[in-house]
Short mmCIF file of the C-alpha atoms (twelve columns), coordinates in Angstrom:
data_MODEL
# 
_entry.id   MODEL 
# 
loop_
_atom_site.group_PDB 
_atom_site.id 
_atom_site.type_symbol 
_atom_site.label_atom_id 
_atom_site.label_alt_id 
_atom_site.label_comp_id 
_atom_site.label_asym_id 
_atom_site.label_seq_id 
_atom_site.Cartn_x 
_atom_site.Cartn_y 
_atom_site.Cartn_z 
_atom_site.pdbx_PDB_model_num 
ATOM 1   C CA . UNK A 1   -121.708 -130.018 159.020 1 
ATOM 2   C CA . UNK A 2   -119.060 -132.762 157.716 1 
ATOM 3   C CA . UNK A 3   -121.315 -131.911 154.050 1 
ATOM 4   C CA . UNK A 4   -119.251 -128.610 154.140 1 
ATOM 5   C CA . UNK A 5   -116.271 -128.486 151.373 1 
ATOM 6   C CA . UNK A 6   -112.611 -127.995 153.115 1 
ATOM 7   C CA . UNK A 7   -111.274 -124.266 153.685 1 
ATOM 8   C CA . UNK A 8   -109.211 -123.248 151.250 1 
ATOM 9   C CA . UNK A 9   -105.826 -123.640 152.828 1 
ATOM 10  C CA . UNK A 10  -106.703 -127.295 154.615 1 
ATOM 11  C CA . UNK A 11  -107.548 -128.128 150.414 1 
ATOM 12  C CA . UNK A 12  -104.608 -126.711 149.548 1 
ATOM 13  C CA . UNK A 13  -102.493 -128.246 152.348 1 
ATOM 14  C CA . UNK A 14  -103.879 -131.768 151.579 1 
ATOM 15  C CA . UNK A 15  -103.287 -131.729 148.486 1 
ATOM 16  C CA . UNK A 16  -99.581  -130.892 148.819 1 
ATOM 17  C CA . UNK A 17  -98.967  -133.555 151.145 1 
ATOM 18  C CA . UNK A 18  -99.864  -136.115 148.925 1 
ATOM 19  C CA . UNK A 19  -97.633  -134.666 146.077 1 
ATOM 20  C CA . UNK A 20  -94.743  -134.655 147.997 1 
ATOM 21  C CA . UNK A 21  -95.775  -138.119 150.264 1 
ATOM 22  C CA . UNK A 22  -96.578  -140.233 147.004 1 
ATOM 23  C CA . UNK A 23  -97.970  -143.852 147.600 1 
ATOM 24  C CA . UNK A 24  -95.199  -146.137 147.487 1 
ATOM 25  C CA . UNK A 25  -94.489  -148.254 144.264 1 
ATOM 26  C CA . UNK A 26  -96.401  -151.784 143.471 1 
ATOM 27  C CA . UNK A 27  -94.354  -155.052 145.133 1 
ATOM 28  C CA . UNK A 28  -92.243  -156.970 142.626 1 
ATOM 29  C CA . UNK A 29  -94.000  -159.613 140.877 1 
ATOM 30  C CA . UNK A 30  -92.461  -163.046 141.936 1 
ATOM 31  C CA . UNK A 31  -93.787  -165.251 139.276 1 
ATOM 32  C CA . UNK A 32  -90.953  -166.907 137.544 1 
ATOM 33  C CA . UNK A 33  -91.302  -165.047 134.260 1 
ATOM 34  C CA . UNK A 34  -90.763  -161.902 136.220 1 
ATOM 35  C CA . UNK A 35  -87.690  -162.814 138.525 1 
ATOM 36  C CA . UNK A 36  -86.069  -164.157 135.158 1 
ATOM 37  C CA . UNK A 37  -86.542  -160.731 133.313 1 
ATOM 38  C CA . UNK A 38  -84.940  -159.141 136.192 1 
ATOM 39  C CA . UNK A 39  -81.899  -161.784 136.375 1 
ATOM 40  C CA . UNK A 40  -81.340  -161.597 132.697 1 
ATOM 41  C CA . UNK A 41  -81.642  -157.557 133.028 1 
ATOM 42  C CA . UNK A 42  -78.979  -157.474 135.428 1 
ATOM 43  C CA . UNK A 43  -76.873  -159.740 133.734 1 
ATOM 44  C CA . UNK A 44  -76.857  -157.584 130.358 1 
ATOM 45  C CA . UNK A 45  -75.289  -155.036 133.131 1 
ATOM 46  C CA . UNK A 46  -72.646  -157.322 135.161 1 
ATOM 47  C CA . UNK A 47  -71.845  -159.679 131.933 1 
ATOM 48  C CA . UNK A 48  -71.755  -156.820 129.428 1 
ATOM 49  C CA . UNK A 49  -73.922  -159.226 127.047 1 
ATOM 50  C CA . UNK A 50  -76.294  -158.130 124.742 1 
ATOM 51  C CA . UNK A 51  -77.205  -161.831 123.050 1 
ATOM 52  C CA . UNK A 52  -80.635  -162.924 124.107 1 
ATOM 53  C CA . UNK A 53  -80.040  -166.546 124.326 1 
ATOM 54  C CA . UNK A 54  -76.822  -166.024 125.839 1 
ATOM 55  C CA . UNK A 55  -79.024  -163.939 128.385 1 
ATOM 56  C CA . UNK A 56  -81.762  -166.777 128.446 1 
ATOM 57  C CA . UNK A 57  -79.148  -169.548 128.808 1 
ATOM 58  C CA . UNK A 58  -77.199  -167.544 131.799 1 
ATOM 59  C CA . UNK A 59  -80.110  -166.489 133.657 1 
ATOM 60  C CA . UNK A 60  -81.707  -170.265 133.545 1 
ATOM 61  C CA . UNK A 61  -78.661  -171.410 135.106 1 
ATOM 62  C CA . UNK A 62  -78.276  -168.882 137.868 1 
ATOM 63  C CA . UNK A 63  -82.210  -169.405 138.586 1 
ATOM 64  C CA . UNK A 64  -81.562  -172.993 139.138 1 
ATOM 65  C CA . UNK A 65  -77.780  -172.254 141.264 1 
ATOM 66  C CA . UNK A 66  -80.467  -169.954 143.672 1 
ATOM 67  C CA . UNK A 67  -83.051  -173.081 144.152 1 
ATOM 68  C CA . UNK A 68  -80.056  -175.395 144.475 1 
ATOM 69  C CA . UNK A 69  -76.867  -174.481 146.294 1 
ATOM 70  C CA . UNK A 70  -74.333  -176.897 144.722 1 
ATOM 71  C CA . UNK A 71  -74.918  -178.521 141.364 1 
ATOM 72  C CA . UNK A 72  -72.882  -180.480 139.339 1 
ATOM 73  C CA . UNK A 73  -72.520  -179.541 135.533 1 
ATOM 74  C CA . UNK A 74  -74.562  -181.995 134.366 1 
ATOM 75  C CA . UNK A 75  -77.487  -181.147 136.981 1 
ATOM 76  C CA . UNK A 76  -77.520  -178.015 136.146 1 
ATOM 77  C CA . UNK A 77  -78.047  -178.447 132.317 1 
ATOM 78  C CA . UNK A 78  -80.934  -180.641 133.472 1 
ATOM 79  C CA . UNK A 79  -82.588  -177.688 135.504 1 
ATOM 80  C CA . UNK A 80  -82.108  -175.080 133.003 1 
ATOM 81  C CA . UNK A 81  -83.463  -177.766 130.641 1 
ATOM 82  C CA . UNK A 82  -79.940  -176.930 128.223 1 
ATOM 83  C CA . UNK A 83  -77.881  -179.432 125.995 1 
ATOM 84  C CA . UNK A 84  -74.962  -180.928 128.489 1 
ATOM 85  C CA . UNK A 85  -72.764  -178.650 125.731 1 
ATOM 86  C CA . UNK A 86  -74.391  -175.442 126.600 1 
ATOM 87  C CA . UNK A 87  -74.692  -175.722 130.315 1 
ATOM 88  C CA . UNK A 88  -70.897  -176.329 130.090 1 
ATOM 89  C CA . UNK A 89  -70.198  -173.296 128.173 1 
ATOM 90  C CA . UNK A 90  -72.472  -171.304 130.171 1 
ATOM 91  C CA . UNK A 91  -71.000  -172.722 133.286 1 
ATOM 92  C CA . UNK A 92  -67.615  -171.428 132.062 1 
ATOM 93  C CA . UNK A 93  -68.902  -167.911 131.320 1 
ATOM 94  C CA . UNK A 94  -70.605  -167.430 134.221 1 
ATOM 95  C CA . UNK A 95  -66.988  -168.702 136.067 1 
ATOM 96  C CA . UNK A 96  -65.813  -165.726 133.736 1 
ATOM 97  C CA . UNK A 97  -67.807  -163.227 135.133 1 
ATOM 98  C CA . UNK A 98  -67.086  -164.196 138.608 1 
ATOM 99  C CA . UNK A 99  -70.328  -164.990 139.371 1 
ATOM 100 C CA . UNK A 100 -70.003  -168.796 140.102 1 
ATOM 101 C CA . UNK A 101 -66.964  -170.804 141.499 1 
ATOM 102 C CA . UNK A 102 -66.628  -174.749 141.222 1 
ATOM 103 C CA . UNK A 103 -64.449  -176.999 143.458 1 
ATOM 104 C CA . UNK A 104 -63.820  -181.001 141.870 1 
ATOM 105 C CA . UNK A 105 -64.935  -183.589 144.419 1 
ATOM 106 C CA . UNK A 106 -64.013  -187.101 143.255 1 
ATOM 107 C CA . UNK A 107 -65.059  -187.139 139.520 1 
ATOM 108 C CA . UNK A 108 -67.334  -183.701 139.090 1 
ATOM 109 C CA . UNK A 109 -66.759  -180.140 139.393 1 
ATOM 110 C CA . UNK A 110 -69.614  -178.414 141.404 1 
ATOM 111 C CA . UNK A 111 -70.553  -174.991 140.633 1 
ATOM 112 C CA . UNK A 112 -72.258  -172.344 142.971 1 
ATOM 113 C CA . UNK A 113 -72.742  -168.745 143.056 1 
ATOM 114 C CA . UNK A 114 -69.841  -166.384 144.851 1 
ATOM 115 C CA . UNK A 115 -71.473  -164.622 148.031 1 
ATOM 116 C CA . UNK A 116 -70.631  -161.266 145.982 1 
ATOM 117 C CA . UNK A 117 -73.155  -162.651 143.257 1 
ATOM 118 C CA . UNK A 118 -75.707  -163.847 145.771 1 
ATOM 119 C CA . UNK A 119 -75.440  -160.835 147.666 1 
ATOM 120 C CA . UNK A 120 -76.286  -158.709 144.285 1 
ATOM 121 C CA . UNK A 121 -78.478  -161.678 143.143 1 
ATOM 122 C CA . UNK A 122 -80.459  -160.696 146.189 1 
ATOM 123 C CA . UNK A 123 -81.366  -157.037 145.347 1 
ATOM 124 C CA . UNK A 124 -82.368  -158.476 141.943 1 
ATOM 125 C CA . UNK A 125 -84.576  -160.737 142.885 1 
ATOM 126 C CA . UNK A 126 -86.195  -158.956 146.010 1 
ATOM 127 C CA . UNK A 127 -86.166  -155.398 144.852 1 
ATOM 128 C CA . UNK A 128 -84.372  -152.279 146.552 1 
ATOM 129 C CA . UNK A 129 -84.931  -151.655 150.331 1 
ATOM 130 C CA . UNK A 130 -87.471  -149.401 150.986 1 
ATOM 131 C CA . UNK A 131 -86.120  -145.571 151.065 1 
ATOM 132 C CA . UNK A 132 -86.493  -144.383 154.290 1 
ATOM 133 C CA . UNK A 133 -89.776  -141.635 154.416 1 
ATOM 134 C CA . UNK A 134 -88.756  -137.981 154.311 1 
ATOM 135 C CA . UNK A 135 -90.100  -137.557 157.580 1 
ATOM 136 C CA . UNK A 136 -87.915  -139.538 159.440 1 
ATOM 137 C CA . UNK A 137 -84.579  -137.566 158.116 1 
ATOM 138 C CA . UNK A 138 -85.826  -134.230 158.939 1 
ATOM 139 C CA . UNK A 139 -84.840  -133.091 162.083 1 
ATOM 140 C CA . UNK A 140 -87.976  -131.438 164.137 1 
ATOM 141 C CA . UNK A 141 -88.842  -128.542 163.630 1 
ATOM 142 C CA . UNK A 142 -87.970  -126.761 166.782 1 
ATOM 143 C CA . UNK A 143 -84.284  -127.978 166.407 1 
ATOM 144 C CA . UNK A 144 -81.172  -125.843 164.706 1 
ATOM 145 C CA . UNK A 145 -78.387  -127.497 163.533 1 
# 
């Protein structure tokens, strides 16, 4: 008997639920290439930029502030593989933005990211939270509000 088709209605029924509960969306990719198109993406919004290797440049250095909490100028040209030049101007844009902060200690000026930028840095990099399902904020349906 399980070679009969559905009824009608329980067709009809199923297929509506799975319009309205569609599978949820593919995980982030994490590979490297990935997580700096979504850093750089996000900076054209915070930063206001719209120079690629500006973009490039920025992102490399806040990809190697999130590996690294603390870096000194000079260490972080090294791990965004820039010019000691560049990873100082970048270092000073990104200050701009609000997005890093440095403190001296003896002879060099560390930079690191603000919590507000690792906070949002975070989203980026992870994704949104899930949405909560549209069955858990429906009340039953024996309940009146």
């Amino acid at each position: 008997m399980s070679d009969l088709p559905d009824s009608l209605p329980t067709a009809f029924a199923r297929r509506l639920a799975e319009r309205d509960n569609p599978p949820p969306p593919p995980p982030l990719s994490m590979e490297p290439a990935a997580v700096q198109a979504r850093i750089e993406a996000w900076l054209r919004t915070t930063g206001h930029l719209r120079d690629t290797r500006s973009l490039l440049r920025m992102g490399r250095m806040v990809r190697a502030l999130m590996q690294h909490p603390e870096r000194t100028t000079a260490q972080l040209a090294e791990a965004a593989g820039l010019p000691a030049r560049a990873a100082a101007r970048v270092a000073v844009r990104l200050n701009g933005f609000a997005i890093t902060t440095w403190e001296y200690r003896g002879l060099y000026r560390f930079h690191r990211l603000t919590r507000a930028a690792e906070d949002a840095l975070l989203l980026v990099v992870m994704g949104p939270p899930p949405a909560p399902s549209p069955q858990a904020s429906q009340s039953p349906a024996g309940e009146q509000a």
